[in-house]
mmCIF file as gemmi writes it, N, C-alpha and C atoms, coordinates in Angstrom:
data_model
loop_
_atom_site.group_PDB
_atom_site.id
_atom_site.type_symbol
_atom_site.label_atom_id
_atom_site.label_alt_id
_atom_site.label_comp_id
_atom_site.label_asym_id
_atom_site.label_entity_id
_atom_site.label_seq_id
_atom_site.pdbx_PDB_ins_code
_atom_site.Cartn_x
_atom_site.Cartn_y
_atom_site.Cartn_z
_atom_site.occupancy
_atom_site.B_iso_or_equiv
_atom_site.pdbx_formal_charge
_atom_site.auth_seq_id
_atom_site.auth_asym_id
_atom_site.pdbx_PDB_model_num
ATOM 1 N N . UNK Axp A 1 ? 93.418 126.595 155.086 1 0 ? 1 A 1
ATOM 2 C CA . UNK Axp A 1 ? 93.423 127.27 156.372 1 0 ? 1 A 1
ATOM 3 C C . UNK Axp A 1 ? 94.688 126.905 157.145 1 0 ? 1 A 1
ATOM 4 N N . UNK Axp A 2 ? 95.387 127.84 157.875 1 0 ? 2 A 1
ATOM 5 C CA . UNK Axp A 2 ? 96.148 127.539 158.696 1 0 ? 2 A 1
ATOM 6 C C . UNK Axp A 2 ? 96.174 126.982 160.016 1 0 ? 2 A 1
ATOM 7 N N . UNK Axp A 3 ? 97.211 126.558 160.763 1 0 ? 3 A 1
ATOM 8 C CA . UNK Axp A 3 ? 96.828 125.775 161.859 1 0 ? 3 A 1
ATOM 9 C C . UNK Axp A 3 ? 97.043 126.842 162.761 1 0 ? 3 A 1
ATOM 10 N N . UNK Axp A 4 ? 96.493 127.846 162.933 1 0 ? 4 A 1
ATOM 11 C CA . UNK Axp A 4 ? 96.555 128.95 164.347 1 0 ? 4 A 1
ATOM 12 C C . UNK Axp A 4 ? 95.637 128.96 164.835 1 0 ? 4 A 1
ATOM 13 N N . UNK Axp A 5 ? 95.821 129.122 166.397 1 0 ? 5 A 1
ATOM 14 C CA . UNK Axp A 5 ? 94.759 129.204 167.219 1 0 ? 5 A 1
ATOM 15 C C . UNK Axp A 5 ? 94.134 130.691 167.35 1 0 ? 5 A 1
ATOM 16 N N . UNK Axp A 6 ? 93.23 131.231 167.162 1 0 ? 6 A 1
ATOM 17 C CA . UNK Axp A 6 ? 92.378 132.619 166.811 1 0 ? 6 A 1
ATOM 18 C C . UNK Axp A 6 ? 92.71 133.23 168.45 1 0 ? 6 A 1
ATOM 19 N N . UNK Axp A 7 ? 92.658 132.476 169.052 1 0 ? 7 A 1
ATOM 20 C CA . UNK Axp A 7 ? 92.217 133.502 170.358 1 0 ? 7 A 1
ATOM 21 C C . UNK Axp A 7 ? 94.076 134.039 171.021 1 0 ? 7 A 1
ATOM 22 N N . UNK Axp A 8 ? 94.5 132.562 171.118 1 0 ? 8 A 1
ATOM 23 C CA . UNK Axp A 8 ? 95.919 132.999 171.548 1 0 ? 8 A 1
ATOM 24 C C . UNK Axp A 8 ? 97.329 133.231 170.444 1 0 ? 8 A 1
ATOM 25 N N . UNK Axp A 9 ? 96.571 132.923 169.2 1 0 ? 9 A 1
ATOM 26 C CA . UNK Axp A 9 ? 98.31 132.782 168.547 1 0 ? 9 A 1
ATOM 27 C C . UNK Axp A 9 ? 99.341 131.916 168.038 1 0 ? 9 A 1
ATOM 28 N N . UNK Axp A 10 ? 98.303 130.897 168.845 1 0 ? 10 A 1
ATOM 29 C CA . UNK Axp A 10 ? 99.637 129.595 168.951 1 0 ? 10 A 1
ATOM 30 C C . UNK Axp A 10 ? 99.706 129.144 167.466 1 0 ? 10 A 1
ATOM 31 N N . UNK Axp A 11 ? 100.919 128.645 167.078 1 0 ? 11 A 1
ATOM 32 C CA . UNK Axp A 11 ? 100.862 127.863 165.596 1 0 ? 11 A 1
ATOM 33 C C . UNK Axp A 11 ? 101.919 127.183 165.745 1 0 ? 11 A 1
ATOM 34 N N . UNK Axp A 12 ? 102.036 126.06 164.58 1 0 ? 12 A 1
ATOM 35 C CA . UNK Axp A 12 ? 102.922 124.968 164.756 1 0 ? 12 A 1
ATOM 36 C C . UNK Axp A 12 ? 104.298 125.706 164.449 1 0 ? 12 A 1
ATOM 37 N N . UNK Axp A 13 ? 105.601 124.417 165.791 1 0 ? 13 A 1
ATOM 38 C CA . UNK Axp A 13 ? 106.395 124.705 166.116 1 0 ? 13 A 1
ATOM 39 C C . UNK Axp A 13 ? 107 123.387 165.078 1 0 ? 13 A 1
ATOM 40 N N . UNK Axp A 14 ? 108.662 124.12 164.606 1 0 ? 14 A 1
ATOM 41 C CA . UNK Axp A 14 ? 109.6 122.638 164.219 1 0 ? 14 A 1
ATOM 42 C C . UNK Axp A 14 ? 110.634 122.958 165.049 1 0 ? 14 A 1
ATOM 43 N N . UNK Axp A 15 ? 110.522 120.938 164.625 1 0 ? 15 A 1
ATOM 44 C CA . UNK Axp A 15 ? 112.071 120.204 165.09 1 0 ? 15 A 1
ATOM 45 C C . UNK Axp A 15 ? 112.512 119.475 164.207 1 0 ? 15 A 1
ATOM 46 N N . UNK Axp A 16 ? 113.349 118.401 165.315 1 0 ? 16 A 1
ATOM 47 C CA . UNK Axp A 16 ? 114.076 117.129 164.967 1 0 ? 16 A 1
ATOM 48 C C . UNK Axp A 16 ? 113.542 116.062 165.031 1 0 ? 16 A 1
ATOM 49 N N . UNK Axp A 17 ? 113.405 114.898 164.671 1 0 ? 17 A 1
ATOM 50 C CA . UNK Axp A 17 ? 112.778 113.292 164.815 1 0 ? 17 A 1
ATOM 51 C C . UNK Axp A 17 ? 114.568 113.156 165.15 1 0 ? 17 A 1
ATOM 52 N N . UNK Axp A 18 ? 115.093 112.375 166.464 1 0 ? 18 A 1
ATOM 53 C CA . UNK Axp A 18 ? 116.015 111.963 166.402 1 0 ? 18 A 1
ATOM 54 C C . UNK Axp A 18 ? 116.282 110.788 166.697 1 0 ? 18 A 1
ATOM 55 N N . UNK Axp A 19 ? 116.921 109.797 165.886 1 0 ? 19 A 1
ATOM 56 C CA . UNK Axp A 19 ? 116.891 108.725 165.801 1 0 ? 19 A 1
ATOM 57 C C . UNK Axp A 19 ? 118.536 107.801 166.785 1 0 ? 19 A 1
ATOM 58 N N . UNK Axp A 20 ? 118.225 106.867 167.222 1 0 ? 20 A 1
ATOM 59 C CA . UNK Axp A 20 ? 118.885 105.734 168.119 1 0 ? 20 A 1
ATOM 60 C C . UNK Axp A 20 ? 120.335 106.375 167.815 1 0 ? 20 A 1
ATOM 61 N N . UNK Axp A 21 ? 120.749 106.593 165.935 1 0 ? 21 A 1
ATOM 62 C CA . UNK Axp A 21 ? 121.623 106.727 165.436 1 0 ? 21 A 1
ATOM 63 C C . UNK Axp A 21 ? 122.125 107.889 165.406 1 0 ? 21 A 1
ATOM 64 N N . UNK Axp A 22 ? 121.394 109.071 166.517 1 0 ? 22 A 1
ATOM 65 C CA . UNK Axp A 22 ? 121.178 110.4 165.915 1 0 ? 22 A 1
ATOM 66 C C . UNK Axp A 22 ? 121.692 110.775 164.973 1 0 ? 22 A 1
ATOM 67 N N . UNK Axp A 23 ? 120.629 110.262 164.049 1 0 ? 23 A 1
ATOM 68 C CA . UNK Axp A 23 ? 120.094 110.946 162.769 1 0 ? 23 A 1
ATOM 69 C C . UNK Axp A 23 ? 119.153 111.859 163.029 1 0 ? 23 A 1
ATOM 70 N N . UNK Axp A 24 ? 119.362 113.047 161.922 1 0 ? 24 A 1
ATOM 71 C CA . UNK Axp A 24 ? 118.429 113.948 162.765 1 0 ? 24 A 1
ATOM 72 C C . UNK Axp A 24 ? 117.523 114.384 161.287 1 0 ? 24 A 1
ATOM 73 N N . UNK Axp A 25 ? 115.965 113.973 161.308 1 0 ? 25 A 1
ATOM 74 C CA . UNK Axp A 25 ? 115.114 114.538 160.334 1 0 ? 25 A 1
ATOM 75 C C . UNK Axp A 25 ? 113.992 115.529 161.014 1 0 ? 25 A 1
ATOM 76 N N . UNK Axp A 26 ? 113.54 116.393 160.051 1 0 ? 26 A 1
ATOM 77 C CA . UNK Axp A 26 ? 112.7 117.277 159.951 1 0 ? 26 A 1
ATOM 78 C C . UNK Axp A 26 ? 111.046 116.795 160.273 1 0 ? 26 A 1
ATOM 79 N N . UNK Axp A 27 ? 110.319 117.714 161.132 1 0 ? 27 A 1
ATOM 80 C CA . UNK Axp A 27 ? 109.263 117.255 161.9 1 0 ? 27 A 1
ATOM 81 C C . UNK Axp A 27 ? 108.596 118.322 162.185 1 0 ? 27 A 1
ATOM 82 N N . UNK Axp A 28 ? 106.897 118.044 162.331 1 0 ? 28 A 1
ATOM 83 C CA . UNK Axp A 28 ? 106.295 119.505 162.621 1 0 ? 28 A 1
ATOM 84 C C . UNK Axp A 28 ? 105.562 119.085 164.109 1 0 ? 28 A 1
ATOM 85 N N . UNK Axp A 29 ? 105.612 119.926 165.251 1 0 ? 29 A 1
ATOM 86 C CA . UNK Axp A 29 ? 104.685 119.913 166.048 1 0 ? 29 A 1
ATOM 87 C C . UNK Axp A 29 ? 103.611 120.659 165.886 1 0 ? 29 A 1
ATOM 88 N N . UNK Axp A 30 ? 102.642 120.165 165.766 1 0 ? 30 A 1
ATOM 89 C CA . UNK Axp A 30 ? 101.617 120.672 165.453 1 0 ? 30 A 1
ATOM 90 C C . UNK Axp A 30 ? 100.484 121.295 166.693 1 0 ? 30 A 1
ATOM 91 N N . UNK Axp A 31 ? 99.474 122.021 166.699 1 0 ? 31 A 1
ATOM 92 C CA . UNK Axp A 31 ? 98.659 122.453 167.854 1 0 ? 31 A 1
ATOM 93 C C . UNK Axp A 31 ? 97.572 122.031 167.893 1 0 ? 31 A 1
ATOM 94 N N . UNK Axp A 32 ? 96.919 121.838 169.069 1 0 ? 32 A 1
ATOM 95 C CA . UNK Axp A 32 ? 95.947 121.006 169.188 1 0 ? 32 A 1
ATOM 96 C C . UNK Axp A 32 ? 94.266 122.1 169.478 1 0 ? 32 A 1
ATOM 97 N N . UNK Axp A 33 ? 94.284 121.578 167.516 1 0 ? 33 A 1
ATOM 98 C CA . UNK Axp A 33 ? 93.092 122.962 167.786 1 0 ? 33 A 1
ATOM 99 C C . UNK Axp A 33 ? 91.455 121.949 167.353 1 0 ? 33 A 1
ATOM 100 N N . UNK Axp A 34 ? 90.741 122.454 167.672 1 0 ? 34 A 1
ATOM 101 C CA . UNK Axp A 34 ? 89.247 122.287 167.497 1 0 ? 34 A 1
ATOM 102 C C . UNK Axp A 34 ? 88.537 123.48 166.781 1 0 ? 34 A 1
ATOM 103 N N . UNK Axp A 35 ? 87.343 123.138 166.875 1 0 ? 35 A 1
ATOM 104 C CA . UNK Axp A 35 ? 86.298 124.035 166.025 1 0 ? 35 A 1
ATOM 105 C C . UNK Axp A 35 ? 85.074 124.231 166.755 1 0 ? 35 A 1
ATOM 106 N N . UNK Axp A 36 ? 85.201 125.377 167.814 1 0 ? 36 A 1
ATOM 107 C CA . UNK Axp A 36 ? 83.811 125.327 169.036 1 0 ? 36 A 1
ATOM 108 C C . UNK Axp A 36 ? 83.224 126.518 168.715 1 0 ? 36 A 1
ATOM 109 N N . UNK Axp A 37 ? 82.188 126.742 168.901 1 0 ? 37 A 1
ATOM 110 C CA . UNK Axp A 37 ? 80.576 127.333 168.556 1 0 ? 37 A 1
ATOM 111 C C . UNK Axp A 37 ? 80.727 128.098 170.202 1 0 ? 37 A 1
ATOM 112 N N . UNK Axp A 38 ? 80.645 129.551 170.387 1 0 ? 38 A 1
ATOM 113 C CA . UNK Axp A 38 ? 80.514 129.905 171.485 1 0 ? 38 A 1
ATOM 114 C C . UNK Axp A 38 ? 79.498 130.806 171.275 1 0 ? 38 A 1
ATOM 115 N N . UNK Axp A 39 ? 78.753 131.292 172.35 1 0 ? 39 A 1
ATOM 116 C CA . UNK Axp A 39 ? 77.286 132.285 172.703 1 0 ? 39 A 1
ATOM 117 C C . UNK Axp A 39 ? 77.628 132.773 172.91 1 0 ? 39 A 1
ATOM 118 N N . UNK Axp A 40 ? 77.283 134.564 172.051 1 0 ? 40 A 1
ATOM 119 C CA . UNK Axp A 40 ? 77.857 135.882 173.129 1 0 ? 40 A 1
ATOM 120 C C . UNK Axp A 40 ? 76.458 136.36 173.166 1 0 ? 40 A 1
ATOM 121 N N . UNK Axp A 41 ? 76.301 136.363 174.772 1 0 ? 41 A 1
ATOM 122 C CA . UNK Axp A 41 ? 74.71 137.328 174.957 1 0 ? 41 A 1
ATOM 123 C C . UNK Axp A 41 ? 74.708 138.898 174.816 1 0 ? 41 A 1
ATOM 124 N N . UNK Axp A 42 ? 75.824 139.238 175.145 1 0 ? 42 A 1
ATOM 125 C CA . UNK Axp A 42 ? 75.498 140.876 174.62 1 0 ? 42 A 1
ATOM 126 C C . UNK Axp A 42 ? 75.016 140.963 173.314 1 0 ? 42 A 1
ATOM 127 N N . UNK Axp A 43 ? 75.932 140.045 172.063 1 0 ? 43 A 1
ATOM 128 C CA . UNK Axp A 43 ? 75.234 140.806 170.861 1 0 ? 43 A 1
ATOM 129 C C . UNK Axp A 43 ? 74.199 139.827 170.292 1 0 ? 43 A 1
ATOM 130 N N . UNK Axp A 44 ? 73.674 138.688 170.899 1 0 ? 44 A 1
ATOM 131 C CA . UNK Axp A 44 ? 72.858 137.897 170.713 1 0 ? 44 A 1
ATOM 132 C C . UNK Axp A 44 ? 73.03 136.829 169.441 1 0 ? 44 A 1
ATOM 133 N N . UNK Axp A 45 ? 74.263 135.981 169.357 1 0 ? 45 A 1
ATOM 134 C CA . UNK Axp A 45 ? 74.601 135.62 168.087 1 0 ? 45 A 1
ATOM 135 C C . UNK Axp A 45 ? 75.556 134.463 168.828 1 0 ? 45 A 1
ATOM 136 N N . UNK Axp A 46 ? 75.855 133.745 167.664 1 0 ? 46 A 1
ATOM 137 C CA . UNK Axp A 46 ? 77.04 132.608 167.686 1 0 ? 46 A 1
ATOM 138 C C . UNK Axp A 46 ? 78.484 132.458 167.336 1 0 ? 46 A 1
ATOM 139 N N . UNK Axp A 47 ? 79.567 132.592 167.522 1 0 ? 47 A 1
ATOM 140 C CA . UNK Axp A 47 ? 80.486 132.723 166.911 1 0 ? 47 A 1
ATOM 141 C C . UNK Axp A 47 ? 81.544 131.322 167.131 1 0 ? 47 A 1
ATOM 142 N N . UNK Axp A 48 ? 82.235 130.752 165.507 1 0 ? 48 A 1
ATOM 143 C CA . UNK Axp A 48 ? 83.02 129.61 165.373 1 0 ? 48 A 1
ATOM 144 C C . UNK Axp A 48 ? 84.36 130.212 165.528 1 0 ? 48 A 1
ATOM 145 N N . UNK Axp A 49 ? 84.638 129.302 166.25 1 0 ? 49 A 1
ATOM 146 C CA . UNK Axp A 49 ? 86.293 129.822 166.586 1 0 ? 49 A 1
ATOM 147 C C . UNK Axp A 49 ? 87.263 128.694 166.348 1 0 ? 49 A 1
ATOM 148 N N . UNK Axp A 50 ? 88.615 129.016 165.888 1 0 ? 50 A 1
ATOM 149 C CA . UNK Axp A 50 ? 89.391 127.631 165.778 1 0 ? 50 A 1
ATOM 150 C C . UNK Axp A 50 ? 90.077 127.764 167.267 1 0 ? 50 A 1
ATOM 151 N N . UNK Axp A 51 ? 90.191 127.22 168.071 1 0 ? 51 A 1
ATOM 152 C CA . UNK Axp A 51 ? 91.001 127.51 169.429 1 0 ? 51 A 1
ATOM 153 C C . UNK Axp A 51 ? 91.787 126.182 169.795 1 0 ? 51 A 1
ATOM 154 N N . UNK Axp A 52 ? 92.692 126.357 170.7 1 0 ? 52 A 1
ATOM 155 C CA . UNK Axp A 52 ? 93.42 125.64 170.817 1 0 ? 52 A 1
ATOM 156 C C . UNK Axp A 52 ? 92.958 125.061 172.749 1 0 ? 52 A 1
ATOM 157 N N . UNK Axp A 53 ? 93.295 123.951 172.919 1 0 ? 53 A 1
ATOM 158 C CA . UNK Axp A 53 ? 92.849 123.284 174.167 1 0 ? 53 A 1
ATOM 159 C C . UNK Axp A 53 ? 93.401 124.402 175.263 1 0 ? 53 A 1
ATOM 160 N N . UNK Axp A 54 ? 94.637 124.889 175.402 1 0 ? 54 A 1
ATOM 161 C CA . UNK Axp A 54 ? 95.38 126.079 176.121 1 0 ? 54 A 1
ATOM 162 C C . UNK Axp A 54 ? 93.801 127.203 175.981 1 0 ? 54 A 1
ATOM 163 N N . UNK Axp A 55 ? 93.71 127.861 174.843 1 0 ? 55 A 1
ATOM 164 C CA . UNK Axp A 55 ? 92.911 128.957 174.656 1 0 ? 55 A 1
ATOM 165 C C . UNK Axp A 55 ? 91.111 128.378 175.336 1 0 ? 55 A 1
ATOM 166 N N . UNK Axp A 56 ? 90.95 127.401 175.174 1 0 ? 56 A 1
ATOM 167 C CA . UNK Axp A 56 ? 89.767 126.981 175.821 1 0 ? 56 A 1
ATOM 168 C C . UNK Axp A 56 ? 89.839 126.962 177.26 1 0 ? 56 A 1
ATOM 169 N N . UNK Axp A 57 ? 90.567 126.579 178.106 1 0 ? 57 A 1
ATOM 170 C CA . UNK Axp A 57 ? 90.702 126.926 179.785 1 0 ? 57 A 1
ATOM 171 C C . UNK Axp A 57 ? 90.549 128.376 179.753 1 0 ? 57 A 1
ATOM 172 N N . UNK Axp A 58 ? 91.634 129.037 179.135 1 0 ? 58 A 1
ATOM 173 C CA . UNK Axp A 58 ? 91.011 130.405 179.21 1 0 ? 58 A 1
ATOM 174 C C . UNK Axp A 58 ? 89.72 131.181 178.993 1 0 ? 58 A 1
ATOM 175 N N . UNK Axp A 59 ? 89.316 130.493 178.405 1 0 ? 59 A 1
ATOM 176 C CA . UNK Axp A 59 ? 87.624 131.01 178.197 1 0 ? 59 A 1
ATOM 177 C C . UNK Axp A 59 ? 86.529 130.953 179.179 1 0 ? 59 A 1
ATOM 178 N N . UNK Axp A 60 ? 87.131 129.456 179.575 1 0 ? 60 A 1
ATOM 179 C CA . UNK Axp A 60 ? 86.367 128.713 180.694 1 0 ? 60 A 1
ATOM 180 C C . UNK Axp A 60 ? 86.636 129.655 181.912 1 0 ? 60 A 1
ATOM 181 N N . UNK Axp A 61 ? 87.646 130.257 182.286 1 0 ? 61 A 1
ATOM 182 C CA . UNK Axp A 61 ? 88.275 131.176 183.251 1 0 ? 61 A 1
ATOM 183 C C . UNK Axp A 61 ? 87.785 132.1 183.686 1 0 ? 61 A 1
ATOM 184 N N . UNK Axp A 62 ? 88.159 133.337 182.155 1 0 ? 62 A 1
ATOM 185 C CA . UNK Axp A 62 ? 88.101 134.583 181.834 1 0 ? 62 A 1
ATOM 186 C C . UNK Axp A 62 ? 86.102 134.929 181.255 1 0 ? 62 A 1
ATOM 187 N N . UNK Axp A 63 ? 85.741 133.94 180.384 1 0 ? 63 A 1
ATOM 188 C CA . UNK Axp A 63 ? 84.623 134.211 179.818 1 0 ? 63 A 1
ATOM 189 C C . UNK Axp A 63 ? 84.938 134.618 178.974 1 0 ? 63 A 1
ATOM 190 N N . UNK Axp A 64 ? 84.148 133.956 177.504 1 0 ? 64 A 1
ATOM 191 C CA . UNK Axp A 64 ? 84.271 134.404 175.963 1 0 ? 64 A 1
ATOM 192 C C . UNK Axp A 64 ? 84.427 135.732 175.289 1 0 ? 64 A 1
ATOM 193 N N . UNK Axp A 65 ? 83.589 136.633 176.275 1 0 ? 65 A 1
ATOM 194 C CA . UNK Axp A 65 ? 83.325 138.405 176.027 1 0 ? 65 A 1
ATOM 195 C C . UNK Axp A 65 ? 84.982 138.885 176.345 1 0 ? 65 A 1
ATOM 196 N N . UNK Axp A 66 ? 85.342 138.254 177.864 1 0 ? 66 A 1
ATOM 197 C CA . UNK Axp A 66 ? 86.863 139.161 178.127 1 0 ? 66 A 1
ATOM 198 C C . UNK Axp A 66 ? 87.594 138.646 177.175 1 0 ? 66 A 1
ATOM 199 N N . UNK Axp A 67 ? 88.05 137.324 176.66 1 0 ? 67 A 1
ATOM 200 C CA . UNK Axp A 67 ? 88.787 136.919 175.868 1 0 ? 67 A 1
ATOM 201 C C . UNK Axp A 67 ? 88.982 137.554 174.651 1 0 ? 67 A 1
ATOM 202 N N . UNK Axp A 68 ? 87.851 137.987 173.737 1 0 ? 68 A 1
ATOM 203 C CA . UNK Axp A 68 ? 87.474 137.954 172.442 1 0 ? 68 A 1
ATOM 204 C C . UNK Axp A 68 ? 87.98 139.796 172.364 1 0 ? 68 A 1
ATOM 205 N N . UNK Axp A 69 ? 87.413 140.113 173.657 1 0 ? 69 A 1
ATOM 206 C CA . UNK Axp A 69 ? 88.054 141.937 173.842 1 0 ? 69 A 1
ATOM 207 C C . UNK Axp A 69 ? 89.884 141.623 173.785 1 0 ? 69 A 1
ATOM 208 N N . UNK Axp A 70 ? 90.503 140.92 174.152 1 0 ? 70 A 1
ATOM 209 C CA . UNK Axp A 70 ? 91.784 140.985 174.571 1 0 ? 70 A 1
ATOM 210 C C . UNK Axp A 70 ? 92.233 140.699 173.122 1 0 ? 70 A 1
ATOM 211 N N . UNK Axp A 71 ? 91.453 139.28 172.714 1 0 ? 71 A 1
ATOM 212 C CA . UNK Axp A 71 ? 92.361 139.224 170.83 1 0 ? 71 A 1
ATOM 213 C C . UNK Axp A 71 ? 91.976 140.172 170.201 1 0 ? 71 A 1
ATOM 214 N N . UNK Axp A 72 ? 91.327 141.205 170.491 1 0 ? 72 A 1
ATOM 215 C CA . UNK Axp A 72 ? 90.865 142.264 169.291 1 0 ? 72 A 1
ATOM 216 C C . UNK Axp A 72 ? 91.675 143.074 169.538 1 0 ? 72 A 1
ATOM 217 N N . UNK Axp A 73 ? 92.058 143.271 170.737 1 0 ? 73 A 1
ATOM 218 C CA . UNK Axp A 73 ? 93.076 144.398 171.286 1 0 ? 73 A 1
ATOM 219 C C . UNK Axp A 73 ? 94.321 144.194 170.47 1 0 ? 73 A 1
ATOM 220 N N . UNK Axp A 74 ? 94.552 142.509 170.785 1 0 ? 74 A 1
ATOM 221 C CA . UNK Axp A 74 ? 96.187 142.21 170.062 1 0 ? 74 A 1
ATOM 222 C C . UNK Axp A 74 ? 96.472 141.792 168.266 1 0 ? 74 A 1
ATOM 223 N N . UNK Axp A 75 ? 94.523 142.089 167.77 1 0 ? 75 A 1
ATOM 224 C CA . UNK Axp A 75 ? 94.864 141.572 166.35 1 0 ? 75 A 1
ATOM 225 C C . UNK Axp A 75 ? 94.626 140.474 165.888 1 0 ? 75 A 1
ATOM 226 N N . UNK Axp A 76 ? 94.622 139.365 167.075 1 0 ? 76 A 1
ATOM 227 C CA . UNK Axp A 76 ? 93.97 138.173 166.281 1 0 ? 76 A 1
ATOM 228 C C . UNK Axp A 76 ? 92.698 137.895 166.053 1 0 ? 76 A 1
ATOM 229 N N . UNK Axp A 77 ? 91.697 138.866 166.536 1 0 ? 77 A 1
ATOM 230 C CA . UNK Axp A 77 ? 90.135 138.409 166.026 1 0 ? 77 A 1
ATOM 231 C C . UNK Axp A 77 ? 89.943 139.328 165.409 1 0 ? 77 A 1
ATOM 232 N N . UNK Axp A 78 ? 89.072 139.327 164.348 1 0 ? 78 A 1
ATOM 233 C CA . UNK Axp A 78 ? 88.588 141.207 163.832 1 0 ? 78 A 1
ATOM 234 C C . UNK Axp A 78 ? 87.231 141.293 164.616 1 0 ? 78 A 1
């Protein structure tokens, strides 16, 4: 599985590790995703999402139903 976040997109970014000496090596920033269980009452069911801490405020915000309409709009949820 990849490291993308389902709702917004996000996926790991590279850089540099740069060192005292700048020396410069290869490095991944990675995203800070989880695995949360959300309730949708319209269709009466559970759905696992990989989301990222960013994409979770938004939920908390917007509500799971507006969110989940907006990634379907842009492609990232089916």
């Amino acid at each position: 599985m990849s490291k993308v976040c389902e709702i917004t997109g996000k996926r790991a970014m590279f850089g540099n590790n740069v060192s005292f000496s700048i020396n410069k090596t290869k490095r991944r920033f990675n995203v800070n995703l989880s695995k949360k269980r959300f309730y949708l009452p319209e269709e009466d069911r559970w759905v696992t999402l990989k989301v990222s801490a960013k994409a979770l405020k938004i939920i908390n915000k917007k509500g799971i139903s507006a969110v989940l309409k907006d990634a379907k709009a842009e492609g990232l949820v089916k």
